[in-house]
C-alpha positions as CSV (number, residue, x, y, z in Angstrom):
1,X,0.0,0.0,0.0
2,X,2.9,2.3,1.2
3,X,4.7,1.6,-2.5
4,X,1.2,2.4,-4.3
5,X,0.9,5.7,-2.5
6,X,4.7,6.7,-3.5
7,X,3.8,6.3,-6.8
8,X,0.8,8.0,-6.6
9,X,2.8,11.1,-5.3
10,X,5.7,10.4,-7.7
11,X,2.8,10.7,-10.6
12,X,1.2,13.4,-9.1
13,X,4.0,15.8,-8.8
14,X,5.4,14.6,-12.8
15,X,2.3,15.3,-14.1
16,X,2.4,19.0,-12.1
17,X,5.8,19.9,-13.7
18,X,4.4,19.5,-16.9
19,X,1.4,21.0,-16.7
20,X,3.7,23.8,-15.3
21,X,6.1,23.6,-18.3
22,X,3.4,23.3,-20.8
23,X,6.3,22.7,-23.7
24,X,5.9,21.3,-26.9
25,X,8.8,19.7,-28.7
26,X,12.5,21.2,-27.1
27,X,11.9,23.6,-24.3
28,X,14.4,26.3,-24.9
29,X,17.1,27.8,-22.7
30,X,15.4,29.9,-20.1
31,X,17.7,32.8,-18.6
32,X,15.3,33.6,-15.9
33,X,11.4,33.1,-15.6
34,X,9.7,35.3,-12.9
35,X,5.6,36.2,-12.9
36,X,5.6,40.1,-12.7
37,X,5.7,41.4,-9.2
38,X,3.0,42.1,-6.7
39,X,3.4,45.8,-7.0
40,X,2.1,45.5,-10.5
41,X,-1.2,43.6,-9.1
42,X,-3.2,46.8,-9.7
43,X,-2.0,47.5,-13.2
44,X,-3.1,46.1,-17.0
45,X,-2.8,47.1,-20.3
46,X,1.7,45.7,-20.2
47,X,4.0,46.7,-22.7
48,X,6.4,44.1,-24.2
49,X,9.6,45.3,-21.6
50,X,13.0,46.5,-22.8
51,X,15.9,45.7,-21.4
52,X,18.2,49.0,-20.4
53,X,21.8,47.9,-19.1
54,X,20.4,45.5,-16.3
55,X,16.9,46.4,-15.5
56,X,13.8,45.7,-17.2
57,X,11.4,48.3,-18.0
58,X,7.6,47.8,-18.1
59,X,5.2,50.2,-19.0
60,X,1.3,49.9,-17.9
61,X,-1.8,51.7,-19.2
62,X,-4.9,53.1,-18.0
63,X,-7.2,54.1,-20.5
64,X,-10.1,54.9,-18.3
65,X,-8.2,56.9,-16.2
66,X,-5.7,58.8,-18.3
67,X,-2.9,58.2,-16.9
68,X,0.5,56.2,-17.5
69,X,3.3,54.2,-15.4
70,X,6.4,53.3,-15.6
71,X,8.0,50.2,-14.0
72,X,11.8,49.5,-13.4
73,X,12.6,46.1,-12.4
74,X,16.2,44.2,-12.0
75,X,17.2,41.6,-14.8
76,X,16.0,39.1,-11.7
77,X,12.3,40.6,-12.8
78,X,11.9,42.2,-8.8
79,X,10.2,45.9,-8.5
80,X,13.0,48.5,-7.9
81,X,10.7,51.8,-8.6
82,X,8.2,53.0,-10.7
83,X,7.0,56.5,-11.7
84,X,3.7,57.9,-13.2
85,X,3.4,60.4,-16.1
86,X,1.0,63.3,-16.5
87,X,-2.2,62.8,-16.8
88,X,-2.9,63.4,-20.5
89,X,0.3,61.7,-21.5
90,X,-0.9,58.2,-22.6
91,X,1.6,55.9,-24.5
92,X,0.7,56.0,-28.1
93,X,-0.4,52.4,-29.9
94,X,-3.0,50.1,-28.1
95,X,-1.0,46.9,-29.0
96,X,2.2,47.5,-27.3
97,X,4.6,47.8,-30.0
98,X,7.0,50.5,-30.3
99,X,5.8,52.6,-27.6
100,X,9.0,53.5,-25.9
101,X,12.4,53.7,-27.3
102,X,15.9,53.5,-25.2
103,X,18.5,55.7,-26.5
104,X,21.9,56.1,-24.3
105,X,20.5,57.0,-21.2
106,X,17.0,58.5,-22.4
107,X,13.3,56.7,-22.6
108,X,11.3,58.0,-25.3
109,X,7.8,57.5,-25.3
110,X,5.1,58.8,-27.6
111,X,2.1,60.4,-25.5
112,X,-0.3,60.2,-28.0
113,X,-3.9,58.3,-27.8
114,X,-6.5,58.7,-29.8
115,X,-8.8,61.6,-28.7
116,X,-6.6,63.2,-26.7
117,X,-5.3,66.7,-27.4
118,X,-2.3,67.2,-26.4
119,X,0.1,64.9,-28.1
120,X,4.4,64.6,-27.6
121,X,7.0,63.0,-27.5
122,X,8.8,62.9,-24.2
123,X,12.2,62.0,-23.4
124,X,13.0,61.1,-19.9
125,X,16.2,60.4,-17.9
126,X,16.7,57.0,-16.7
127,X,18.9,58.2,-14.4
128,X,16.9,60.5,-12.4
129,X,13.3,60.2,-14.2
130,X,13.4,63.7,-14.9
131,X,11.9,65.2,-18.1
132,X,14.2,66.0,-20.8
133,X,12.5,67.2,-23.5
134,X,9.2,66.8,-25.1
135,X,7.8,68.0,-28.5
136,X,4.4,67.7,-30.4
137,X,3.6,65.0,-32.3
138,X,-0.4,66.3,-33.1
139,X,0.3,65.8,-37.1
140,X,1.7,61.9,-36.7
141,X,0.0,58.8,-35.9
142,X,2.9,56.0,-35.4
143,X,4.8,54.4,-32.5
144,X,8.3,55.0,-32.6
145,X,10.6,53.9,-34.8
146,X,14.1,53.9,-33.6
147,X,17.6,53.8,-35.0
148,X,20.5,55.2,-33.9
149,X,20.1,58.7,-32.9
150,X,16.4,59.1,-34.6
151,X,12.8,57.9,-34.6
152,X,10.9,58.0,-37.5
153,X,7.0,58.7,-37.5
154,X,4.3,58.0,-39.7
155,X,2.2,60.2,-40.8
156,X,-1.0,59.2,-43.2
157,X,-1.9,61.7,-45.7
158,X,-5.0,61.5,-48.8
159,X,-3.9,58.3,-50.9
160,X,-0.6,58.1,-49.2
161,X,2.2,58.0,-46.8
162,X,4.6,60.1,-45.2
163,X,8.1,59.2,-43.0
164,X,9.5,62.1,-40.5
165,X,12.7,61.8,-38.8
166,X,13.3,63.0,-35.4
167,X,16.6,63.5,-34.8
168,X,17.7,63.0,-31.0
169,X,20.1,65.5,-30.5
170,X,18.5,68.7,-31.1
171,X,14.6,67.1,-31.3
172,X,14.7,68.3,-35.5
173,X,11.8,67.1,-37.5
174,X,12.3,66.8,-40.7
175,X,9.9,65.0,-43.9
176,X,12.5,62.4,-45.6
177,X,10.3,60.1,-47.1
178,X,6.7,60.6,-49.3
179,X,4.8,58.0,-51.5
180,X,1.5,58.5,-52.9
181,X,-1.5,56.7,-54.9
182,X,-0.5,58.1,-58.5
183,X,3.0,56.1,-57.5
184,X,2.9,53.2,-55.4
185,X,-1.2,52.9,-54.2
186,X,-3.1,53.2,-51.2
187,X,-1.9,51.9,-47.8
188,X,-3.1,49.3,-45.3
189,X,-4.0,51.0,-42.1
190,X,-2.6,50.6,-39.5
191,X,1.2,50.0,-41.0
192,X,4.5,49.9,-39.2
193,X,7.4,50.1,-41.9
194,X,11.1,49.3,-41.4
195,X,14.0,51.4,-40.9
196,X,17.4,49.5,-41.3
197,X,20.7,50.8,-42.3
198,X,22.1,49.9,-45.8
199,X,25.1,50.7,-45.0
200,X,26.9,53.0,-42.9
201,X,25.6,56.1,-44.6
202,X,22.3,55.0,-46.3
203,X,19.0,54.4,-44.3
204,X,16.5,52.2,-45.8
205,X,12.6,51.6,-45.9
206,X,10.9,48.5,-46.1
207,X,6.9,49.0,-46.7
208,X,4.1,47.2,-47.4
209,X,1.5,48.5,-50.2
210,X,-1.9,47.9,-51.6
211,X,-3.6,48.3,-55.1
212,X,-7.1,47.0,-55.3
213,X,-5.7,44.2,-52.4
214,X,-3.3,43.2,-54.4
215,X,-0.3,43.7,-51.9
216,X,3.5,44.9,-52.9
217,X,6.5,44.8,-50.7
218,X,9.0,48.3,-51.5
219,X,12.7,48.3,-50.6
220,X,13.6,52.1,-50.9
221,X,16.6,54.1,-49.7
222,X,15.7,57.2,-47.6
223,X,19.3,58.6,-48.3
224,X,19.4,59.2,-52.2
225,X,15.6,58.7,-52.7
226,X,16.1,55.6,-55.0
227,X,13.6,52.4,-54.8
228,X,16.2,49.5,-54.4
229,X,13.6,47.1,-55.7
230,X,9.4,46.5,-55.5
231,X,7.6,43.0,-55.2
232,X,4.2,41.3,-55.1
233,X,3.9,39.4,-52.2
234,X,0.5,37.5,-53.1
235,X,0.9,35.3,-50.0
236,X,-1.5,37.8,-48.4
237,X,-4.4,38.9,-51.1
238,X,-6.9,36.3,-50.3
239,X,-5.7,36.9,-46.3
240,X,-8.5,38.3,-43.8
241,X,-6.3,41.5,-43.0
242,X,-3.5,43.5,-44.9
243,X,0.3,42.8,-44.5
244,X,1.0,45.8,-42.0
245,X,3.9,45.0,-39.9
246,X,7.4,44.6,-41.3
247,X,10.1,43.7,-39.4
248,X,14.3,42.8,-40.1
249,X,16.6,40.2,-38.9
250,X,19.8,40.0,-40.7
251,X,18.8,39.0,-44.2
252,X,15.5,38.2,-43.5
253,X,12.3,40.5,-44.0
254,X,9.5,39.3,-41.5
255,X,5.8,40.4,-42.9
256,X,3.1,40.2,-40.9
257,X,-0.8,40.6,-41.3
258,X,-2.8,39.0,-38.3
259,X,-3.2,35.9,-40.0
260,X,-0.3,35.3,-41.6
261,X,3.4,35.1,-41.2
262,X,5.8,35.5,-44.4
263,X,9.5,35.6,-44.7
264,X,11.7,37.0,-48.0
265,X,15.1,38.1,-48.5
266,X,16.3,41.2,-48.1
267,X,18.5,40.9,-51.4
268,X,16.2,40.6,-53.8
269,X,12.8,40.4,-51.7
270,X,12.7,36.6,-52.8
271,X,10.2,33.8,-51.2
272,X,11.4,31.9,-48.4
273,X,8.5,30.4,-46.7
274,X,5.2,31.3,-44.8
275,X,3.1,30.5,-42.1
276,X,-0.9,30.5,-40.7
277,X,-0.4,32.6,-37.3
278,X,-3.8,30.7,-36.5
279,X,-4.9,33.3,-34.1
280,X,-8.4,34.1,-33.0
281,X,-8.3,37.4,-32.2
282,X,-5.7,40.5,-32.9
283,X,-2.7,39.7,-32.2
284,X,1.0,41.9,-31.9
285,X,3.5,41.5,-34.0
286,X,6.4,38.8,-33.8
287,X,9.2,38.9,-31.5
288,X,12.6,38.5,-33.2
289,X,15.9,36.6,-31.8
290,X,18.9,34.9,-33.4
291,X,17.3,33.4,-36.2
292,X,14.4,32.1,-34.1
293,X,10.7,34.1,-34.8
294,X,8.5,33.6,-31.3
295,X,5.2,34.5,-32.4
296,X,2.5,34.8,-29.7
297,X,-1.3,33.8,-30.9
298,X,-3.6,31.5,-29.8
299,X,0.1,30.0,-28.6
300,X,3.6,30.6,-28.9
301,X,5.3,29.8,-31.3
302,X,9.2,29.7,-32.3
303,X,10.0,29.2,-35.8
304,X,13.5,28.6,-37.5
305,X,13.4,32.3,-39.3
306,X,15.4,30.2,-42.2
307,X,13.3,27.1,-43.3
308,X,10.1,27.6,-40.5
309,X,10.6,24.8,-39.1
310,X,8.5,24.9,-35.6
311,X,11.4,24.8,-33.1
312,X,8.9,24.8,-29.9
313,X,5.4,25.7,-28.9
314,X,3.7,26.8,-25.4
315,X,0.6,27.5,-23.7
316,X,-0.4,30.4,-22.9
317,X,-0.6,31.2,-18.7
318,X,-1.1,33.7,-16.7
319,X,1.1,37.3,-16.8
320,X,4.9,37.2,-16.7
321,X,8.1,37.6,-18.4
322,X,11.1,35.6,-19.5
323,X,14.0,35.7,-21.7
324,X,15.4,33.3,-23.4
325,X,18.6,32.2,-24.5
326,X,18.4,32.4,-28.5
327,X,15.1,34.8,-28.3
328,X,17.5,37.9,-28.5
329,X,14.6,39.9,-26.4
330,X,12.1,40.1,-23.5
331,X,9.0,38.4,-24.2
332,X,6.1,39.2,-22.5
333,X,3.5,36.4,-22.1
């Protein structure tokens, strides 16, 4: 009877681990796991956290109440402060993606929400959380963009599509890149582009574009106004939503709509392979790592970004973070 009820409690607690794991095929590397601290109990509405030297920084949402706040937590994932912002500074895209920005010391955040007035963009010291800077960004409706010193903003206009620079140092804005319909067609609303470097001393654009739902792909250099080269990516014109998001790892160009996942070459904008994100509902964009794709929808998923093989898959628990070894980033589950 004794040796029964061992192996009843041997059992037991196997079958606990694995619900707790929950890990389909290899479970990667985990660097640390932690469920967000208690002092974030009260708060919703999580941005996907950056990682600034060693802390972790979190940002949290209220809608209702107009108001913002900022967490800073160790690379342990434990509550060393946070800070609130004023009132009518909300952060700027309801699905979490390119809300803040880290540059040098600095955390940029776009204010902006959707029916409030007074819209900036506010740089604050990490150091001492005081303001540095702030300037209106009424006329744009983007997250932030950043590379290098700069963020680049969108900016819809009647048939097309604008791209401002912001430039860091001395909070500049200047127009640097234009298409409209008579050129390249109407866009898919809402799009975030990419800005990569060419090379040292060119800036490039990656952009998705639609005629009649018949979707294009544009490589174009910002620096000498010249379109590098222009695709069809028909992969998305019988999809339920418009290829919005485009993202760059390497070689690789990562387009996403919210049903479905492709990846080309940068080179020459060739095929590689794509994917059904099989998601239910709206869902962010992919996270990048070294040349893994963790894509979070109904579950997670990490792809090989080269082949698409599906390296892993997880259910989806409750609120917390954890990095991973290859992942390259925070991810926020």
């Amino acid at each position: 009877m004794k040796n029964i009820l061992k192996l009843f409690i041997i059992l037991s607690l196997f079958q606990s681990c694995h619900k707790d794991d929950e890990f389909i095929n290899n479970k990667p590397k985990i660097l640390f796991q932690k469920n967000l601290p208690n002092e974030l109990d009260n708060y919703s509405h999580f941005s996907n956290p950056i990682l600034y030297n060693d802390f972790l920084i979190i940002t949290s949402s209220d809608y209702q109440n107009n108001k913002s706040t900022f967490f800073k937590l160790d690379k342990n994932g434990n509550f060393i402060d946070k800070w609130n912002v004023d009132n009518d500074h909300l952060l700027g895209n309801y699905k979490h993606q390119d809300e803040i920005y880290i540059y040098e010391n600095q955390l940029i955040y776009n204010s902006k929400y959707f029916g409030v007035i007074d819209e900036k963009i506010v740089s604050i010291n990490l150091e001492n959380m005081e303001t540095n800077w702030e300037v209106s960004s009424a006329n744009y409706r983007s997250g932030l963009i950043g590379l290098k010193n700069s963020i680049y903003l969108n900016k819809y206009i009647t048939n097309g599509f604008e791209i401002y620079r912001l430039n860091l140092d001395n909070q500049n804005i200047e127009l640097v890149y234009q298409i409209t319909n008579g050129s390249y067609g109407t866009f898919v609303l809402p799009h975030n582009p990419c800005i990569y470097n060419i090379d040292a001393n060119s800036i490039g654009v990656l952009i998705t574009t639609s005629t009649n739902y018949n979707y294009s792909l544009i490589n174009y250099n910002i620096s000498n106004q010249q379109l590098i080269w222009q695709i069809d990516i028909p992969e998305f014109n019988n999809a339920e939503s418009g290829p919005s998001n485009v993202q760059l790892s390497n070689n690789r160009i990562i387009i996403t709509s919210n049903d479905i996942i492709s990846i080309r070459d940068l080179d020459n904008g060739d095929y590689k392979w794509s994917k059904s994100r099989m998601s239910s509902f709206v869902v962010d964009r992919p996270v990048i790592g070294d040349d893994v794709i963790t894509d979070s929808t109904d579950k997670m998923f990490c792809y090989d970004i080269n082949d698409g093989t599906i390296l892993w898959t997880r259910e989806h628990k409750q609120d917390g973070v954890w990095v991973g070894e290859n992942e390259g980033r925070v991810i926020y589950n």
